[in-house]
VOTITOR-350394 format. One line per 5 residues: number of its first residue (from 0); for each residue z, x, y negated of N, C-alpha, C. Coordinates in steps of 0.1 Angstrom, whole numbers, plus 5000, padded with zeros to 4 digits. Atoms other than C-alpha are relative to their C-alpha. Layout:
BEGIN
NUM = Z X Y Z X Y Z X Y  ...
This chain:
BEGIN
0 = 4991 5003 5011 4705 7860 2277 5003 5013 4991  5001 4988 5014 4710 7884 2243 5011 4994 4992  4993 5003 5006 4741 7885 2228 4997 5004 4984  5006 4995 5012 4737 7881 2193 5015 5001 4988  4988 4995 5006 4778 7881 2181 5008 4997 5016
5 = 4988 5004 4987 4810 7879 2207 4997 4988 5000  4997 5015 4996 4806 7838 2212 4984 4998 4997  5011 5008 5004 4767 7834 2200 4993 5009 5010  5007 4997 4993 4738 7838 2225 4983 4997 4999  5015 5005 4995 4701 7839 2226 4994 4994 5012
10 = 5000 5002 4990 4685 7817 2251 4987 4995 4995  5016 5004 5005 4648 7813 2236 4989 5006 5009  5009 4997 4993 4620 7818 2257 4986 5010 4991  5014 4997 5006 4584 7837 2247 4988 4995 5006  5010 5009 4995 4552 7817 2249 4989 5011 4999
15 = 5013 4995 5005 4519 7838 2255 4988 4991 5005  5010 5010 4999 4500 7810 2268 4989 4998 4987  5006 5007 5011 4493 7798 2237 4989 5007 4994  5008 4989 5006 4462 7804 2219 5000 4987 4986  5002 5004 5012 4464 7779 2187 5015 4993 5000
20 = 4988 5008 5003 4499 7770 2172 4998 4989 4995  5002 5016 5006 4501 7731 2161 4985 4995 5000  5011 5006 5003 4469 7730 2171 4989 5005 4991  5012 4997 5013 4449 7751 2145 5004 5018 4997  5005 4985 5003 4464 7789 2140 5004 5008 5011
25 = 5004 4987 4990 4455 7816 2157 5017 5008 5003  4989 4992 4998 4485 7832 2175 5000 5010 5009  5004 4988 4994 4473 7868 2189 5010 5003 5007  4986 4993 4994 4507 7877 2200 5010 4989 5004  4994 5006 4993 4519 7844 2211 5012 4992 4989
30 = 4989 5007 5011 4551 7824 2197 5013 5001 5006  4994 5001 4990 4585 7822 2205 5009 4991 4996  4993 5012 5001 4607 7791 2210 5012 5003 5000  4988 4995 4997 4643 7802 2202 5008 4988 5001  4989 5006 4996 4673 7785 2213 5014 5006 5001
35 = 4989 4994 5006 4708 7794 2206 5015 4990 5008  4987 5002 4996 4744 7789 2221 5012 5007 4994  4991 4990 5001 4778 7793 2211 5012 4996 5011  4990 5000 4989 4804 7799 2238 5015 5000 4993  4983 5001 5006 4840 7785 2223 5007 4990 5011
40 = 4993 5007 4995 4867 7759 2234 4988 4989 5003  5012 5007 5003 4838 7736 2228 4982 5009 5001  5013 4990 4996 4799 7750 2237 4991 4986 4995  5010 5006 5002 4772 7740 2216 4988 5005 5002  5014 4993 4999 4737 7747 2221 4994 4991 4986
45 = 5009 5002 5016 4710 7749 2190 4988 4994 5008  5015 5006 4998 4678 7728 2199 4993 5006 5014  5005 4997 4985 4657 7731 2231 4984 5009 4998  5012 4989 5002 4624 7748 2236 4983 4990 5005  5009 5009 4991 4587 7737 2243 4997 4996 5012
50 = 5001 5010 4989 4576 7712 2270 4997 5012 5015  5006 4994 4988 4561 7741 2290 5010 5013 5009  4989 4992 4998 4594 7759 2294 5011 4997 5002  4988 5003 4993 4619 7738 2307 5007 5008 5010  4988 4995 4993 4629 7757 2333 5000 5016 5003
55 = 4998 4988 5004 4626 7789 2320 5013 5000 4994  4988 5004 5011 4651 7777 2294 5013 4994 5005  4991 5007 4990 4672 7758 2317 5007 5017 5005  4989 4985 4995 4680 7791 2336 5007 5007 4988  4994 4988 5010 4686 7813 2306 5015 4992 4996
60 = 4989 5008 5000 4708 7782 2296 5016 5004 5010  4990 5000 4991 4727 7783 2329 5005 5015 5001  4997 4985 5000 4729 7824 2328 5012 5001 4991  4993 5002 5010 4745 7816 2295 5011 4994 4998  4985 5007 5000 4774 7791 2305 5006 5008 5011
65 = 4994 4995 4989 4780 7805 2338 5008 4985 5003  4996 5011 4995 4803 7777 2351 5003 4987 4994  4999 5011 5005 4806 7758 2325 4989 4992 4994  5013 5010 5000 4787 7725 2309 5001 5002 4987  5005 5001 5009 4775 7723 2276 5008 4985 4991
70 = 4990 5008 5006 4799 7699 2250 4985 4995 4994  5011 5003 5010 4769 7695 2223 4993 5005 5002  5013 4995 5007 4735 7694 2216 4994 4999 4986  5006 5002 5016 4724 7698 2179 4986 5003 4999  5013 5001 4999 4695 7689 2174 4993 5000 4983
75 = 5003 5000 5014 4681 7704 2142 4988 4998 5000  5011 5003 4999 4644 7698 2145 4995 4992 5009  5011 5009 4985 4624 7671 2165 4984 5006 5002  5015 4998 5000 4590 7686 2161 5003 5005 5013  4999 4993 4987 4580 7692 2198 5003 5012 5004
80 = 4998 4983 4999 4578 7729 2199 5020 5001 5005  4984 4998 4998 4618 7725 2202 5008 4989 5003  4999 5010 4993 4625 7692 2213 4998 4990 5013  5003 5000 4986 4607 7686 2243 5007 4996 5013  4991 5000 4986 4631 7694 2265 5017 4988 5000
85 = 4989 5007 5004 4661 7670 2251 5003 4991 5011  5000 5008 4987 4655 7646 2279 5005 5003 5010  4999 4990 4990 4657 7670 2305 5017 5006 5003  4989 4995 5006 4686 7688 2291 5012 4986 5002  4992 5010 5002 4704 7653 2288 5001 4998 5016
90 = 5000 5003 4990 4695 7645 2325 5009 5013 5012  4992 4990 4992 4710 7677 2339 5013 5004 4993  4985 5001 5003 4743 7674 2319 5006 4988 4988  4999 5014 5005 4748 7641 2313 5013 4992 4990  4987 5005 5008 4782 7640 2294 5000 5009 4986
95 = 5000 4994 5012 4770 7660 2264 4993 4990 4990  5004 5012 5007 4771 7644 2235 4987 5008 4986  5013 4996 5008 4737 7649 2211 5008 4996 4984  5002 5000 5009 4740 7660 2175 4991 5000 4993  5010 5001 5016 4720 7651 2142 5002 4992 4994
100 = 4998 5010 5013 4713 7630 2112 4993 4988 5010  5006 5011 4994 4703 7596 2113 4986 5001 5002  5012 4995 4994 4669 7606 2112 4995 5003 5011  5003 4994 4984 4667 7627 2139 5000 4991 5011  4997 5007 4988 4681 7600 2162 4993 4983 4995
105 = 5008 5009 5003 4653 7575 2146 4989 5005 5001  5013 4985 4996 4629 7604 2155 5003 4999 5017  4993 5000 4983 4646 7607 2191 4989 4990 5006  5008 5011 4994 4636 7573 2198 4988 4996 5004  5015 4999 5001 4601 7573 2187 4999 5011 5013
110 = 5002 4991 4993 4600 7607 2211 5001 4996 5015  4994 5003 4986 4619 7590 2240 5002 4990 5000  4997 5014 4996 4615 7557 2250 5012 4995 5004  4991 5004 4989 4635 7553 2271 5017 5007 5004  4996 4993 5006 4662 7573 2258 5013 4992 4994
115 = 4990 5010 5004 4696 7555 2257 5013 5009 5004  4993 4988 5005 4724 7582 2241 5014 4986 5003  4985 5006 5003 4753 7552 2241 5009 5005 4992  4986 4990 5011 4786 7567 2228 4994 5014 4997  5004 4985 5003 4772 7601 2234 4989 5009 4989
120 = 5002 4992 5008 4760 7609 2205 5010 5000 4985  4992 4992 5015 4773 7624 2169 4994 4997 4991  5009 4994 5012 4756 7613 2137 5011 5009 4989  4996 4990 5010 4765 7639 2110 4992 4996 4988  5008 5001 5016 4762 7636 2071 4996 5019 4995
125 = 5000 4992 5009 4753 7665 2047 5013 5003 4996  4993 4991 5000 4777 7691 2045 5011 4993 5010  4992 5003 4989 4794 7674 2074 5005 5012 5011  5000 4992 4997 4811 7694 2097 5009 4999 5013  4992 5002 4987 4823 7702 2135 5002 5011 5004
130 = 4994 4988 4992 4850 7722 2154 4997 5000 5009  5006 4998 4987 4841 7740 2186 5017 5006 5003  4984 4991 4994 4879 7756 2186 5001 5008 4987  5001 4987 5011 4874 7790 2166 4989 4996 4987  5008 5004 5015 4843 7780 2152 4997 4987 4996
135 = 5005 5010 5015 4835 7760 2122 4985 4997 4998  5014 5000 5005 4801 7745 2117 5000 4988 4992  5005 5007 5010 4787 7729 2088 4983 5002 4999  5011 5006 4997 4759 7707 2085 4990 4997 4987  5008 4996 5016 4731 7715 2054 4986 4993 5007
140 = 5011 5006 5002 4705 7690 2051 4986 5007 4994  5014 4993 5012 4667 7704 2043 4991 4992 5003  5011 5012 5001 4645 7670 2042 4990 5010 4996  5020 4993 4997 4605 7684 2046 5003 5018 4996  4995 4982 4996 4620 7720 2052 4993 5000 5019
145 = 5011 5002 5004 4592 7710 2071 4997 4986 5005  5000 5011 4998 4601 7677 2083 5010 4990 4997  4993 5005 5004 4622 7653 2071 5018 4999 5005  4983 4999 4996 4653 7653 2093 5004 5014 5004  5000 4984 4998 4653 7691 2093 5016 4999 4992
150 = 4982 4993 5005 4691 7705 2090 5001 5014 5003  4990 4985 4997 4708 7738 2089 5015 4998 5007  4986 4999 4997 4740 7747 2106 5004 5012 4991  4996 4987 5004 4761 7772 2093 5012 5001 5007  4988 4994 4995 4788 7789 2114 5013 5007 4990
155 = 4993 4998 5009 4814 7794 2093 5011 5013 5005  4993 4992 4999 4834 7817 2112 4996 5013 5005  5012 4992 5000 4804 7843 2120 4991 5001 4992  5011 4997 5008 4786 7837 2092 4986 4999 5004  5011 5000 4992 4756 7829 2111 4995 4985 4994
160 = 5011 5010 5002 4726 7803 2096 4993 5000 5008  5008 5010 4992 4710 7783 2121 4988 4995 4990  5009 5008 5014 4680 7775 2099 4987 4992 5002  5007 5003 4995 4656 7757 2119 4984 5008 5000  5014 4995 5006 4620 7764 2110 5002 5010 4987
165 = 5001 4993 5011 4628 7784 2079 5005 5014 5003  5000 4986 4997 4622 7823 2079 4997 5001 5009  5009 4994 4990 4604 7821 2109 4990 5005 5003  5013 4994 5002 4572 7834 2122 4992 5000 5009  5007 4999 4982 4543 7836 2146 5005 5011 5006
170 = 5006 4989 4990 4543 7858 2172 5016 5002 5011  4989 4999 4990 4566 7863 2207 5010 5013 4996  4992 4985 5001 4595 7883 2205 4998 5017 5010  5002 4987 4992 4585 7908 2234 4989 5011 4993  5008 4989 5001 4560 7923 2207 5005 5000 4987
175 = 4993 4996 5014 4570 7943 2176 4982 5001 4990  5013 4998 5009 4550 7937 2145 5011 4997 4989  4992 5002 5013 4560 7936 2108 5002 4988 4997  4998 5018 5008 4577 7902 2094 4993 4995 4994  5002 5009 5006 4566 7898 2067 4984 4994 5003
180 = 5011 5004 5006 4528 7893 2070 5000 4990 5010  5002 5011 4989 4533 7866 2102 5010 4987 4996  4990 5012 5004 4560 7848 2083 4995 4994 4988  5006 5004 5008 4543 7848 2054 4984 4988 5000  5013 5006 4994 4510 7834 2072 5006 4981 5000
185 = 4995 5009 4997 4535 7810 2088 5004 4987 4993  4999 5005 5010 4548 7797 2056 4993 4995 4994  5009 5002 5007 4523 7793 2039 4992 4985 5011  5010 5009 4995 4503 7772 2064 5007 4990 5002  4991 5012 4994 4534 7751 2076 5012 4993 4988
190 = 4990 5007 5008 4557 7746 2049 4996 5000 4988  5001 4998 5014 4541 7758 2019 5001 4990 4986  5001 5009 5014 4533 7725 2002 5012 4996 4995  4987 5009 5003 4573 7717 2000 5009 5013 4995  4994 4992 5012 4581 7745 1977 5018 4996 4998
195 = 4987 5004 5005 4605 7724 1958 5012 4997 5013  4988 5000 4989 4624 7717 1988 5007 5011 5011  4997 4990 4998 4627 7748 2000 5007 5008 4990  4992 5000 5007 4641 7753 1968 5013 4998 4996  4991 5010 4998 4662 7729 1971 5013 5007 5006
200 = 4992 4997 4996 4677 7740 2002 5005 5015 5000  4995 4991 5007 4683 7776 1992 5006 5003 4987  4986 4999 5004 4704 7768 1967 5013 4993 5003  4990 5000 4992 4726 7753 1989 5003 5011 5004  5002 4985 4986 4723 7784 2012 5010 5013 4992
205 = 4995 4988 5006 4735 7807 1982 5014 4995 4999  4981 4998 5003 4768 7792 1980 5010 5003 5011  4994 4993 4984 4774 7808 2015 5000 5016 5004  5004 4986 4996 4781 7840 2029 4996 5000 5015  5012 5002 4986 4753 7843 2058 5002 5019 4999
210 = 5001 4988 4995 4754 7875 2074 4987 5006 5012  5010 5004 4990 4727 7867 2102 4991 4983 4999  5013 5012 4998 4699 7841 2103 4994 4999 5014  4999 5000 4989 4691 7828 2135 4988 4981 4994  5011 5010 5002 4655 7805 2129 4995 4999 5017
215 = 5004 5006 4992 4637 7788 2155 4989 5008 5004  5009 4996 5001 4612 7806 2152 4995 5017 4997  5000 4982 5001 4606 7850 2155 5013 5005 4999  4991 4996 4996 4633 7873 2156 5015 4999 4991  4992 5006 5007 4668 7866 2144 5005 5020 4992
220 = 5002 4993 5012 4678 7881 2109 5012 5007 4998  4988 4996 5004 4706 7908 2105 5001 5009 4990  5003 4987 5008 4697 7934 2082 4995 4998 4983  5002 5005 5011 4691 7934 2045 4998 4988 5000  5005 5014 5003 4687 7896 2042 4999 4997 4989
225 = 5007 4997 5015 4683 7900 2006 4989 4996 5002  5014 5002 5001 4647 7909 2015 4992 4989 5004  5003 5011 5001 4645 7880 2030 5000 4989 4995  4993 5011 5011 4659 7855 2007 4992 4998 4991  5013 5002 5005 4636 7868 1984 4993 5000 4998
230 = 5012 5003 4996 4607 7866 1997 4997 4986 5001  5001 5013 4997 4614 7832 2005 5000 4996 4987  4998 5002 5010 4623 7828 1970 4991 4997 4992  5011 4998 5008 4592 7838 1957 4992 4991 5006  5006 5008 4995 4573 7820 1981 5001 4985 4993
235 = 4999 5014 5008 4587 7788 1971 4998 4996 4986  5001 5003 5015 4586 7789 1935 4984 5005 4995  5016 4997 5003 4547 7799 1938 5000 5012 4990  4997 4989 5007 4558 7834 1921 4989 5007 5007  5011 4990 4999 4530 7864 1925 5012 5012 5008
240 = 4995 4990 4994 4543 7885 1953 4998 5014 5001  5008 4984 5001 4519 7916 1949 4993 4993 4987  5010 4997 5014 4500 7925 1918 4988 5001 5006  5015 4995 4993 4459 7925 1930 4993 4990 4999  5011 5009 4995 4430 7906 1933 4995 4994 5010
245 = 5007 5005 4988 4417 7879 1957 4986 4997 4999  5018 5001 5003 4376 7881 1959 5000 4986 5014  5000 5011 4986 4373 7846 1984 4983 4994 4998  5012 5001 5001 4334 7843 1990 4993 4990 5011  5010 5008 4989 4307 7818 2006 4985 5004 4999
250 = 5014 4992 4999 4271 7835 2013 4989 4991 5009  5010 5007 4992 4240 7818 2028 4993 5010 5003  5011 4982 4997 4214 7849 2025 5009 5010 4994  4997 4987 5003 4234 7876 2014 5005 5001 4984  5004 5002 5017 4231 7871 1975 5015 5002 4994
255 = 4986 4999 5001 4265 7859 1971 5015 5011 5001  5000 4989 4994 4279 7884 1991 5000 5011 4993  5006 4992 5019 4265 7910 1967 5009 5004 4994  4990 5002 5012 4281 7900 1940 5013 4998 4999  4987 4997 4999 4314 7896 1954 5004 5016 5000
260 = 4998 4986 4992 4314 7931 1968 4998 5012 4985  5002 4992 5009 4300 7946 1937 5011 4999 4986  4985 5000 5012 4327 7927 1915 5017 5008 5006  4987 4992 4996 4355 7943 1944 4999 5018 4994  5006 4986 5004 4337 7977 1935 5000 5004 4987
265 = 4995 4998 5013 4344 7972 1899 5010 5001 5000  4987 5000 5004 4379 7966 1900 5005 5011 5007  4989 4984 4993 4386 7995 1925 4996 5012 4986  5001 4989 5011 4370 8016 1901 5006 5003 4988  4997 5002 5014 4386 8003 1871 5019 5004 5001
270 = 4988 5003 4995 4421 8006 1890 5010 4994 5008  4998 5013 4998 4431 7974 1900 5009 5008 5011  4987 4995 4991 4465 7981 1923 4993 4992 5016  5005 5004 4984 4449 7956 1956 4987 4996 4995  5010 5006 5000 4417 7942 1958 4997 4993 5019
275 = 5006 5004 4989 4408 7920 1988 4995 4992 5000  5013 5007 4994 4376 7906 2001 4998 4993 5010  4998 5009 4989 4374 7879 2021 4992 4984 5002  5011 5007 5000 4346 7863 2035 5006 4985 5010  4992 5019 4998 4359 7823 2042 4995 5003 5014
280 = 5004 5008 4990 4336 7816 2070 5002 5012 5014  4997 4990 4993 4346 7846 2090 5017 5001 5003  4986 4994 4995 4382 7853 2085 5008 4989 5002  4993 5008 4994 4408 7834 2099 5005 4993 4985  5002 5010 5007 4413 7801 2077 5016 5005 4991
285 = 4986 5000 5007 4454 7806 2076 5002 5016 4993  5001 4989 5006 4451 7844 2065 4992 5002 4985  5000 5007 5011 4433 7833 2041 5009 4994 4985  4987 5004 5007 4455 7810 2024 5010 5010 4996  4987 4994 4998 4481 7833 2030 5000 5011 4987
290 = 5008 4988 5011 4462 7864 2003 5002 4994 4992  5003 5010 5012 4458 7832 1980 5014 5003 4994  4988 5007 5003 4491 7825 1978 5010 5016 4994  4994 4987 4998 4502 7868 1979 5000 5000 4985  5008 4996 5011 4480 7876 1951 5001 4991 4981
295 = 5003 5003 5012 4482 7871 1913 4988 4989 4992  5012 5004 5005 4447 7865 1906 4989 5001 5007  5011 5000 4989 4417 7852 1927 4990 4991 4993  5015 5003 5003 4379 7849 1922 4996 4993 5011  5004 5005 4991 4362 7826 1942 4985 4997 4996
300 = 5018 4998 5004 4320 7829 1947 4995 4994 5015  5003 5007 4993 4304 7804 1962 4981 4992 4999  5014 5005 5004 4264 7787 1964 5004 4986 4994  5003 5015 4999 4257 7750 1952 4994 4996 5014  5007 5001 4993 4252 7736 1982 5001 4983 5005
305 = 5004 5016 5000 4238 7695 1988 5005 4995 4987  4996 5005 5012 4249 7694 1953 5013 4999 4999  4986 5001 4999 4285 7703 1961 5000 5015 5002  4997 4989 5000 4298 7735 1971 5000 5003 5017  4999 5003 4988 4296 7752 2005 5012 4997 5007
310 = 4992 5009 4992 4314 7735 2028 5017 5010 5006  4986 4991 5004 4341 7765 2035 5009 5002 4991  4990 4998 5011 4350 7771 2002 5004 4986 4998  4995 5015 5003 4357 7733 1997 5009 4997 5010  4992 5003 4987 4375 7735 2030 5015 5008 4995
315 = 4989 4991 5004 4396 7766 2011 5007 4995 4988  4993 5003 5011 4404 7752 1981 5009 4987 5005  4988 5006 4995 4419 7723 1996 5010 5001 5005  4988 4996 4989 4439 7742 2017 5010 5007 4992  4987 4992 5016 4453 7758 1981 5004 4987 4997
320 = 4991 5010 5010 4459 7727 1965 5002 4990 5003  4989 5012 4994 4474 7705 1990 5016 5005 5003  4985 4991 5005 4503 7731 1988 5003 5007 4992  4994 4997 5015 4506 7731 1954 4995 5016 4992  5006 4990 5001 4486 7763 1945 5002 5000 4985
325 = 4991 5000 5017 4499 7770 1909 5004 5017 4996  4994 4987 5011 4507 7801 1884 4994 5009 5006  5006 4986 5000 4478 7822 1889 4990 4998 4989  5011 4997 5011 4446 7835 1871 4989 5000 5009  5008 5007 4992 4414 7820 1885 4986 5005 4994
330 = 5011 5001 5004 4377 7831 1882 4990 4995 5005  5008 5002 4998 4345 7820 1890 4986 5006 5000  5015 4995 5000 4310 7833 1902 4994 4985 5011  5007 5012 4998 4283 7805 1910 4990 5005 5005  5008 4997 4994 4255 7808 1930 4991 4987 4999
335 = 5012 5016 4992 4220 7778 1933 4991 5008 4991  5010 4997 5001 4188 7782 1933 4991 4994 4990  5006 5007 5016 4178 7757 1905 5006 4993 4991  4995 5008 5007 4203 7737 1896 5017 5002 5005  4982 4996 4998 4241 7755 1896 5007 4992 5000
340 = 4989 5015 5004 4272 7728 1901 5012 5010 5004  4990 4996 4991 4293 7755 1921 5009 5003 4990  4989 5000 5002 4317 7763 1894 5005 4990 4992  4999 5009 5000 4318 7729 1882 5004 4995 5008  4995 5010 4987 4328 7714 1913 5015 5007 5003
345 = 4985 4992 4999 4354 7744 1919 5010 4998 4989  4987 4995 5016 4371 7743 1883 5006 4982 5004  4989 5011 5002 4374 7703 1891 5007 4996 5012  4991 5003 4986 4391 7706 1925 5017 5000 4995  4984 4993 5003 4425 7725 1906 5004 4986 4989
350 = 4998 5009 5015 4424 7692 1879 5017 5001 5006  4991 5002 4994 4459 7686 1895 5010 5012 5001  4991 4990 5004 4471 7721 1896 5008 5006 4986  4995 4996 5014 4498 7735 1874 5002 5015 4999  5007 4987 5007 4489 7765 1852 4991 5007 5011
355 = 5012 4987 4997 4460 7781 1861 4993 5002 4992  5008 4997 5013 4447 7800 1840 4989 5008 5006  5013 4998 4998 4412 7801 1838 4994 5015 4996  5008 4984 5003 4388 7839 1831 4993 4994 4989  5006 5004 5011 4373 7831 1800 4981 5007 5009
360 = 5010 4992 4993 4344 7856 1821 4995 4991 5010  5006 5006 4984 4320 7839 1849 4989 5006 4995  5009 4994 4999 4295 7847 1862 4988 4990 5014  5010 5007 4995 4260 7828 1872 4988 5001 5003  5010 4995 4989 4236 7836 1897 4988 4988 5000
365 = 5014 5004 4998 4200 7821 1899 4994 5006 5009  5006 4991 4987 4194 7832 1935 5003 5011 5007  4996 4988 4998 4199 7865 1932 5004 5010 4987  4997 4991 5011 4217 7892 1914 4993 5006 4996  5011 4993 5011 4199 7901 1882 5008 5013 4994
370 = 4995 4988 5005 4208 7932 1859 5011 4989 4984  4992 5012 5009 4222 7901 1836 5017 5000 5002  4987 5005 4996 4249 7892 1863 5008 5017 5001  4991 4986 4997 4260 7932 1868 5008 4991 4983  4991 4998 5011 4274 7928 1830 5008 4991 4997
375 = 4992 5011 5000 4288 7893 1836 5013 5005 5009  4994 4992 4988 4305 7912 1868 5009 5010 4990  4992 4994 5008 4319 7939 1840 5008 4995 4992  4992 5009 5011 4330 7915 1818 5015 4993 5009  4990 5008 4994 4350 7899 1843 5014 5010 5006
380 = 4996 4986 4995 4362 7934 1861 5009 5003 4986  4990 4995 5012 4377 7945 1826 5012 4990 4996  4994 5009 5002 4393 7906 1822 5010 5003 5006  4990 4998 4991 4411 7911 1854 5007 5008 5002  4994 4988 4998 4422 7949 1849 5013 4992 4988
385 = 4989 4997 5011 4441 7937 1815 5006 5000 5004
């Protein structure tokens, strides 16, 4: 147990089992399932932890009441990772009564068959709100923040945001690594496409005074929180976080390749504040995305290939513009051996996206780089320094 004010407690476990979060990203350093109590006249607990940690969580739990039982469960997320254990939890103290929206307890059911709350539970509206004694909590709705019955609490008398999934991040708390680039990863892959709603619920958020942030997910937030706010800020509104170039490349023999490398080799030379190169079929899928989404302005160089594009980069671009990939500057280098389609196929994947603005500059390969494409390469290099 980790006190995180006089009456609030940490009671989140760290997972290094894991080796793919939700099934798909890489988590080197693991994840960690937080859970949260506050100790008043009344004792609520924040959400449970994954299936594989019951009774890890359970103790830290019981460390954390010491003799007493648990009033409420608020249940701000159902997605497994932190719901799991609701069953369990209900079975070893059977007179607490379960908080959330109607959602949630139309989510419950689906989860738990067999799962019969009677009187004991609470639904709650939007900006609804419950006494523990001292403290005050209010109840902030954030629909696909990153699932539909997603809520906030806010402690009103600690200033403390409960914020489910939001401002979280991979990686276990027993290892220190920088926020932003695991939260950013995280974001990006898991919530990214719900911008506007993340929007949304940060301007609720601003008409509060939050002192601490306390997500579900990486280490809880006490310190400038500015920087995090707007970060998030930016994130959501598909704003340009860093000034630089994204080179995002697909190679069969090498050719491709090349020409990415020789276009990164122009822009270092020319100035360019970042440049990163990043070969699809190699680097990690969500890292990826994650550059896309950092960066200003990204080239993407790819072959024709079955008369389409290869199969990575078509795998990358969707993974931009099913989360709304918007307000950058976009170029193209093309690669086939007799009959080019690749930046045709790419320019009509974004039909759907808003503003991108295109390089008036490309650049088109017949195999291999000629002394043609070097000056298509400078042309483009000078486009992107303007």
């Amino acid at each position: 147990m980790t006190k995180i004010t006089e009456d609030i407690a940490y009671i989140g476990v760290n997972d290094h089992q894991i080796d793919l979060f939700e099934g798909q990203y890489t988590v080197p350093n693991g994840m960690a399932y937080n859970s949260y109590v506050i100790l008043d006249e009344k004792i609520a607990v924040f959400d449970t932890v994954d299936g594989n940690f019951k009774e890890e969580w359970l103790a830290n739990l019981k460390e954390a009441l010491g003799d007493r039982k648990p009033d409420y469960l608020i249940i701000q997320h159902m997605e497994p990772d932190h719901s799991a254990n609701i069953m369990a939890f209900l079975e070893e103290y059977p007179e607490t009564v379960a908080v959330g929206n109607a959602k949630t307890f139309k989510m419950l059911g689906e989860y738990f068959e067999n799962l019969d709350l009677g009187e004991r539970k609470l639904v709650v509206t939007d900006g609804g709100t419950l006494s523990l004694g001292k403290h005050e909590l209010q109840f902030i709705f954030a629909p696909l923040v990153h699932w539909i019955e997603v809520m906030f609490t806010y402690d009103k008398t600690d200033k403390v945001l409960f914020s489910a999934d939001a401002f979280g991040k991979f990686g276990a708390l027993d290892v220190e690594e920088e926020w932003a680039c695991e939260a950013r990863r995280y974001y990006f892959g898991i919530v990214g496409k719900f911008g506007a709603q993340v929007q949304a619920v940060l301007k609720k958020a601003s008409a509060l005074d939050i002192q601490i942030i306390c997500s579900l997910h990486g280490p809880v937030l006490k310190e400038n929180l500015n920087y995090y706010l707007d970060l998030y800020n930016t994130w959501s509104s598909y704003g340009v976080e860093s000034e630089g170039v994204m080179i995002a490349y697909t190679s069969v023999y090498g050719n491709t390749k090349k020409a990415a490398e020789l276009l990164a080799e122009q822009l270092t030379e020319k100035g360019c504040p970042k440049v990163v190169l990043c070969d699809l079929v190699r680097e990690d899928a969500a890292e990826a995305v994650e550059d896309a989404f950092r960066y200003g302005k990204l080239v993407l160089a790819t072959t024709t290939y079955n008369g389409d594009i290869f199969p990575a980069m078509r795998n990358f671009i969707e993974s931009l513009t099913e989360r709304n990939y918007q307000n950058r500057t976009v170029g193209l280098i093309e690669n086939g051996s007799w009959a080019p389609l690749a930046a045709k196929v790419m320019k009509s994947m974004f039909e759907k996206s808003k503003n991108i603005t295109w390089l008036e500059s490309s650049v088109k390969i017949t195999a291999a780089v000629k002394s043609a494409n070097l000056k298509e390469m400078e042309a483009m290099a000078e486009e992107l320094c303007r």
